[in-house]
C-alpha positions in Angstrom: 68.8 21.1 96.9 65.8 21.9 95.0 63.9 18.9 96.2 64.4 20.4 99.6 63.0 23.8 99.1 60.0 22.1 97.3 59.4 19.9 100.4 59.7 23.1 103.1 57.4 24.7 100.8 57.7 28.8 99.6 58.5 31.0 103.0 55.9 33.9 103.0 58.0 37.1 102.7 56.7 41.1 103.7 58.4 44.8 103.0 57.8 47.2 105.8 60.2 49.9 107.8 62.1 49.6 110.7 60.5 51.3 113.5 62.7 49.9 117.0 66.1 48.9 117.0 66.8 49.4 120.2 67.1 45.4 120.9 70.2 43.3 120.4 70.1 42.3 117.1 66.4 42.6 116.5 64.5 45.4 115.1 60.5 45.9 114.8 59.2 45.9 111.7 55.9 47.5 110.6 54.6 45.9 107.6 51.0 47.7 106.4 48.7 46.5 103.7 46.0 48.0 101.6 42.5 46.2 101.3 39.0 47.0 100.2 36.1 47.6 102.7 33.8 44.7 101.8 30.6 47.2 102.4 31.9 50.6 101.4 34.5 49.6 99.5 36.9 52.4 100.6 40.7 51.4 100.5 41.9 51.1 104.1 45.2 50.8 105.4 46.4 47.8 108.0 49.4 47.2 109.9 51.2 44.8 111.5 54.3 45.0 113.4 56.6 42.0 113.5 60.3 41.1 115.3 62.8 39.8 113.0 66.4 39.3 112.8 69.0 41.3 112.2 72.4 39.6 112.7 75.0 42.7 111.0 73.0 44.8 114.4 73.3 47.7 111.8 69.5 48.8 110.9 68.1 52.0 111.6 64.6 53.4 112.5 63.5 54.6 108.9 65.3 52.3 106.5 62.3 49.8 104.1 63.5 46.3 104.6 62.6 42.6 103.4 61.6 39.9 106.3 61.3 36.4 105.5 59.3 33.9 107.9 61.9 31.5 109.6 61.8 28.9 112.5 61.0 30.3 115.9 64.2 32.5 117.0 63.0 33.3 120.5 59.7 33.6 122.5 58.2 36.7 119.9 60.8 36.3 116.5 59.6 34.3 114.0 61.4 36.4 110.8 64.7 37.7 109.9 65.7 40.5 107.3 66.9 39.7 104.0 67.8 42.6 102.6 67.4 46.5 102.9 65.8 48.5 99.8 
């Protein structure tokens, strides 16, 4: 077992909130990150939004969840929620 996750390699992980659920069993995801302005080196906010998975179909706009990067799902998903903070 642990030879197996070694050889897949660690699966990047993000923390963002649920903005759409209004998909079957996917919800949108926006995941934003803080970096530094390489010039004025102001701290500037970036988001992303992602589908993921969600197989319960019980998420709702608002709630901070965990995505994890997974095979392709369909056409846009590529993640899947692991848990809800």
């Amino acid at each position: 077992m642990s030879a197996d996750i070694e050889s897949r390699g660690r699966r990047k992980e993000n923390i963002g909130i649920v903005v759409s659920n209004k998909m079957n069993k996917t919800v949108t995801v926006k995941v934003t990150r803080k970096l530094r302005h390489k010039k004025y080196e102001k701290v500037i906010e970036r988001s992303k939004k992602y589908y993921a998975h969600d197989d319960s179909n019980s998420l709702t706009v608002g709630q901070k969840v965990r995505i994890m990067e997974t095979r392709p799902l369909s056409k846009l998903k590529r993640w899947r929620v692991v848990e809800v903070l």
